[in-house]
N, C-alpha and C positions, 0 to 999 in steps of 0.2 A: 567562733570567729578567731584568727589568728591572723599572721604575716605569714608571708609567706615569699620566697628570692627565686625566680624561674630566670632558668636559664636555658637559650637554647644551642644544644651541641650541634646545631650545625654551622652555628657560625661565631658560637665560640663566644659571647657577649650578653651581658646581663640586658633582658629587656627592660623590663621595670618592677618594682616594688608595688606589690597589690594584697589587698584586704579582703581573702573571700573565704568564704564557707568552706567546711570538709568536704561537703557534697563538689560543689565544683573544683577542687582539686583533683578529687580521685579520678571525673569523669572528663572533663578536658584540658587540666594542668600537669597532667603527668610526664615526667619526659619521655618525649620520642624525639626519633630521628629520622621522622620522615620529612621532604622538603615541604609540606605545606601548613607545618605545624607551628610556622610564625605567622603565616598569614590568618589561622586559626586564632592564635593570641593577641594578635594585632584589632581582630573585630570583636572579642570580648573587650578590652580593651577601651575602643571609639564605642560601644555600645555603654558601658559604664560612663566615660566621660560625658556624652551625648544625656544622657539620666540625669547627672548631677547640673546639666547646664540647663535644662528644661525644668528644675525644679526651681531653681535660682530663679531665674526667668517668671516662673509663675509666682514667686512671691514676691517679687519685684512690680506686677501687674497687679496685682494683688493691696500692695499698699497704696497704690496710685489710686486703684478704683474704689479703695474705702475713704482716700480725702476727702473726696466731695457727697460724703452721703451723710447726710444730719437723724441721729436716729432720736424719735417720740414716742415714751411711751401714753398710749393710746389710754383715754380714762373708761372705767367699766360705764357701761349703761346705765343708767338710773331714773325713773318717772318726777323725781324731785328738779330737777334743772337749777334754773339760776331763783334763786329765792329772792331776786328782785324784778324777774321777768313774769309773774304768775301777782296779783294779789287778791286774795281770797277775805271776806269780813266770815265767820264763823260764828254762829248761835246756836243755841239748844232753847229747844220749843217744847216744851212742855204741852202733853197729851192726854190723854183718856187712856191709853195702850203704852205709855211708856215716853220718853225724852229722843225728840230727832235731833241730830246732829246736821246743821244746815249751812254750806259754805257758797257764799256768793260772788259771782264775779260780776265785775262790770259795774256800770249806772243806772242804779234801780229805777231811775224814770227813764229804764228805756221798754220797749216788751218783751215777756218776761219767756225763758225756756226753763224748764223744769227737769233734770234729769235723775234716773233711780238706778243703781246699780246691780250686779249679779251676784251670786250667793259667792263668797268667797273674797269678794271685793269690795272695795269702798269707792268714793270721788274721786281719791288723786291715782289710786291704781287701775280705774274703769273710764278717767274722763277727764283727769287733768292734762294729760300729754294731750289727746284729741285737744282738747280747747284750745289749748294753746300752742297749737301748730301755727305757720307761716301761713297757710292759706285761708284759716279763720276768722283771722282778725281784718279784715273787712268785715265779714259777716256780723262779728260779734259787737263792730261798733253801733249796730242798730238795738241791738239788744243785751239782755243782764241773766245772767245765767243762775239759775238755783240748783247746787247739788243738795241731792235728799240724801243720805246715812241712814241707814234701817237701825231700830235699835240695836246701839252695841256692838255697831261693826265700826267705827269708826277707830283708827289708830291712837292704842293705847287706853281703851275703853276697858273700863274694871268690869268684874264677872256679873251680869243681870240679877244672878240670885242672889245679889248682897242690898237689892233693895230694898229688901223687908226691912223691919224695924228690930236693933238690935235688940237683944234679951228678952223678945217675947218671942217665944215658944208656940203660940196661935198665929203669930204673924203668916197672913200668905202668902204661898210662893210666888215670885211674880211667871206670868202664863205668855209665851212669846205671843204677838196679834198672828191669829192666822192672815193669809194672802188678803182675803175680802177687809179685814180690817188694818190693815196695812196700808189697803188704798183710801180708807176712810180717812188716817190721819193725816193725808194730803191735806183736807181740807182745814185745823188749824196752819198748816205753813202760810196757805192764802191769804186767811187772816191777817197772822203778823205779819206779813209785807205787805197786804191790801194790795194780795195780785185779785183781778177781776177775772181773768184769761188767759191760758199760757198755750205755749207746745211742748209737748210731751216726748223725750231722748230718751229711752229706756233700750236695755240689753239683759236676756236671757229674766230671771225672775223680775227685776225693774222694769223688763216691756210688759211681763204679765200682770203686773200691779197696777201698771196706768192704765192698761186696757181694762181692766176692771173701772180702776175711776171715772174714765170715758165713757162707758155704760153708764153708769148709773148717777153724772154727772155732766151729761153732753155739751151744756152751755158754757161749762169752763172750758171747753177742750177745743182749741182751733184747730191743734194737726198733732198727728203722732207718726214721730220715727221711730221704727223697732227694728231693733237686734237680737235675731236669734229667740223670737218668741215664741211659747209651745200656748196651744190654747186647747189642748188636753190635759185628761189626769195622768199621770207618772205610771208608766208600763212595771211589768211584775220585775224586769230589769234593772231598771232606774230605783225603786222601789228596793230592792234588795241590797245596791251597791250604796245606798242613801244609810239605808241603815242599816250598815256597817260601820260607814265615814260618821256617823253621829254617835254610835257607842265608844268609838277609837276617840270622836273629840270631846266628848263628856269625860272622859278620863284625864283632861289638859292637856292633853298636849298633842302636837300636828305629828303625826305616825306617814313613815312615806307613801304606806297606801293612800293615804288621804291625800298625800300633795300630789301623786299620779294620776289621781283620780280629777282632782281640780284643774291640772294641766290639762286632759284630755278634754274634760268638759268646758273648759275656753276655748283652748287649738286646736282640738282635734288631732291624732293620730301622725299624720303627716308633719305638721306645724314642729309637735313635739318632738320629732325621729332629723328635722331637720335643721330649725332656727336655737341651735345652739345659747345664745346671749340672749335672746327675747323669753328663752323659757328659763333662765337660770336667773336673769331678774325676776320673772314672777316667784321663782320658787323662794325668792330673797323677800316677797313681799310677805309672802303667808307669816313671817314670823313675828310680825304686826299685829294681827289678829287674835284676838281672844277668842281659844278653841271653843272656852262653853259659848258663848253668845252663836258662834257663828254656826253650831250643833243644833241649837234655836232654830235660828232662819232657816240652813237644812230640810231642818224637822217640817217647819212649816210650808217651803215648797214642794214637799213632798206629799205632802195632805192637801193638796190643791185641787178644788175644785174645775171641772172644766168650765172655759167660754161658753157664757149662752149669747155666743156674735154667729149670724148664720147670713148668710146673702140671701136678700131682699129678693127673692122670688115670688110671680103670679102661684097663685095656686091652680089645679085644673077645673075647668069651665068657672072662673070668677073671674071678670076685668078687673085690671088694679092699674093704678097709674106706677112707670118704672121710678123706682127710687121710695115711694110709702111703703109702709110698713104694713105687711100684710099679715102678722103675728108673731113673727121670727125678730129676735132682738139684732140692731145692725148697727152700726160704729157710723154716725151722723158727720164724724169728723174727717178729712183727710190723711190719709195714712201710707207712708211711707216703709216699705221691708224692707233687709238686707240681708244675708247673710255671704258666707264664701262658700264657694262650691267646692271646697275640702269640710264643709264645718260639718260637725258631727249631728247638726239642728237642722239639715239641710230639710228632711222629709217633714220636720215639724212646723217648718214655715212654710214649706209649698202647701200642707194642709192649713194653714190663717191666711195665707192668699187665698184659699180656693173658698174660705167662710166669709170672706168681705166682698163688699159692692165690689166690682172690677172698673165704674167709672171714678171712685174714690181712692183706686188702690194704685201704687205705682211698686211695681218687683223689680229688687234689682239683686242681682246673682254675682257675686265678685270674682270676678279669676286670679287664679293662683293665689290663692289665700284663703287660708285657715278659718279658726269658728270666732275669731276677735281682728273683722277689717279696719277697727278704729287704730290698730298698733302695725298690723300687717298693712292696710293699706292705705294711710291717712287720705294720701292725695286722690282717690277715686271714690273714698265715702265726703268729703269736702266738695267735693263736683257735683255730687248729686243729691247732697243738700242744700248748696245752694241751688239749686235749681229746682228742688222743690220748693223753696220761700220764693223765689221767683215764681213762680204757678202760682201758688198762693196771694203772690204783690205784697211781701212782705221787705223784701228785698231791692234795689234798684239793679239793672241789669250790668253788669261789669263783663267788658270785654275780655272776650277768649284768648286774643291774642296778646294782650294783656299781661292776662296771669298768666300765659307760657314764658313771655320775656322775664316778667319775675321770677319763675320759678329758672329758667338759664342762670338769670345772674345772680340767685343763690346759689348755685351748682358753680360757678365758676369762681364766686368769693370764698364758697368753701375749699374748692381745692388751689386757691391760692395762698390758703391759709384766713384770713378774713371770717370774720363772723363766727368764729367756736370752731373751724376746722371741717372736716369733710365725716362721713355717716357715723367712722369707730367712735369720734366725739362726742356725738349730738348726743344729749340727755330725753331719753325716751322719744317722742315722737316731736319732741320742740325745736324747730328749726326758725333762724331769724331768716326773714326773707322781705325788702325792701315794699314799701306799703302798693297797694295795690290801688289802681288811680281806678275809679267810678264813673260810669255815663248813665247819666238819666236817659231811662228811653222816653223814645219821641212819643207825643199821644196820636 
């Protein structure tokens, strides 16, 4: 870049002082003396000043349209929320198989829901955002909620094998419960709350634990919701990628095959390639986890026996009445399925629907959502639990239009700003949303 003084000899007079490149000098500042070689220079020229006026201009627009913009930065996702909007009484119950970690929500004289989580999870990362969503708490004012913790998954739980008795060398190792006995230590929790009867909220190994207890315990069991529950043994697949993830976490520590593994096995495929922030919290969760315990639990949903739940069929030439038991073991209870029609369980629960009564069974197939609809899709698994305790007449009936105006004027207090702000805010699946009014139905 230089200066440079053009002048044109045909009329004798400095046009102007300009600042341009070698390249454009050589190619159209050179002198001539042809007549139109001011008009030439003249629209280089109005073309530079035109440039520097349009630039001016846009930064001029530019400062205007940034006064009025307030920028937030947006807080990460988290399943923990406000730690006075959640409160939880926490106990360890001592067992025959080992200490459950046991967190309760609500008013114990209300009735009671029971819920068990999946391998890799505990209550606050499989069940606290669900609970304590905005469209819940109606529901939940009828009832008190019990999270079960399988041994040693609970957050910040020391390693199992340090049970034993120090400096004896005979001491036994302690032996995780397998699935069947797992569902067996439901029954101290009952005890120590002097629950008589619950419903059963279980997801992926949690739905297969309480369906065990349900068998072979029917008088405790009023209804069972499940997610994503398989009531077969573990394919030579599952089987093979299981134990890998338990040699990887017997060595302590979470190896990312194992977190890939865990993500796929909640979300499925799709979930994981697309919800960004839903799967970068999970993978912020696993660091909670004690790798050996949870190598344990692994271990033992992988040695699982199948379901003996088969549909209550006549057998051929025997009359039977519909609904007795004609020698096939059958779930007495009401049962609710879910899963999403991306989840990776899909084929494993259209097989436990095809094993249960179908007048006891209600299937429900989520769209657009992944192998965990309690995080992907709160508001259409709420809809359709309540409306199964509604069946049941656990629940009184609460207008539809109702809870849409609610659920509006949480959508419009959040983007007012109001109430924690709009979705980049919201802490996992907890949203505030103004109470939801009740109509007793008529008799």
């Amino acid at each position: 870049m230089y200066s440079s003084v053009v002048v044109c000899s045909s009329s004798n007079s400095i046009v102007e002082f300009l600042s341009l490149n070698q390249l454009d000098i050589e190619k159209n500042i050179t002198m001539n003396t042809e007549p139109n070689f001011c008009d030439c220079l003249c629209s280089v020229l109005m073309s530079r000043r035109n440039k520097r006026k349009r630039k001016r201009m846009a930064e001029k627009l530019t400062d205007i349209e940034l006064t009025g913009i307030i920028l937030e930065e947006t807080k990460p996702r988290t399943l923990g929320g406000d730690p006075s909007s959640v409160l939880l009484q926490e106990d360890d119950i001592e067992t025959g198989r080992g200490t459950l970690r046991v967190a309760v929500q609500g008013d114990r004289s209300k009735a009671a829901i029971i819920t068990y989580h999946d391998i890799g999870l505990n209550h606050v990362t499989n069940f606290q955002g669900f609970f304590s969503y905005g469209d819940m708490q109606p529901i939940l004012r009828h009832f008190c909620v019990y999270h079960i913790n399988a041994p040693g998954q609970h957050d910040g739980a020391l390693p199992l094998m340090q049970r034993q008795e120090i400096g004896d060398p005979k001491a036994p190792v302690y032996h995780f419960p397998s699935m069947d006995e797992l569902s067996e230590m439901i029954l101290p929790v009952l005890q120590f709350y002097g629950i008589k009867h619950f419903i059963g909220f279980g997801m992926g190994a949690g739905a297969n634990i309480l369906t065990r207890f349900a068998l072979n315990h029917p008088e405790k069991v009023d209804a069972l919701a499940l997610v994503n529950c398989t009531a077969s043994v573990s394919g030579w697949t599952e089987w093979g990628w299981q134990k890998l993830n338990t040699w990887y976490l017997k060595s302590g520590s979470m190896t990312g095959f194992t977190e890939d593994y865990l993500l796929w096995h909640w979300f499925g495929q799709k979930t994981v390639d697309q919800n960004y922030d839903l799967v970068r919290m999970y993978r912020d969760t696993m660091k909670h986890i004690n790798p050996h315990n949870l190598a344990l639990f692994i271990e033992s949903y992988t040695k699982r026996t199948a379901l003996a739940v088969h549909r209550d069929l006549p057998k051929l030439g025997v009359k039977s009445t519909p609904g007795k038991n004609t020698g096939a073991r059958a779930l007495d209870c009401d049962v609710l399925l879910m899963a999403g029609d991306n989840s990776p369980h899909l084929d494993a629960m259209v097989d436990m629907n095809s094993r249960i009564d179908p007048s006891k069974t209600s299937w429900m197939k989520i769209s657009d959502c992944g192998g965990m609809p309690l995080e992907e899709a709160p508001e259409k698994v709420c809809d359709a639990f309540r409306l199964f305790l509604q069946g049941l007449g656990y629940v009184p009936f609460m207008s539809q239009t109702k809870i849409m105006e609610s659920r509006s004027a949480a959508s419009r207090a959040s983007l007012l700003g109001a109430g924690g702000g709009g979705r980049g805010s919201i802490t996992g699946t907890t949203h505030q949303t103004p109470v939801v009014q009740e109509q007793e139905a008529e008799c």
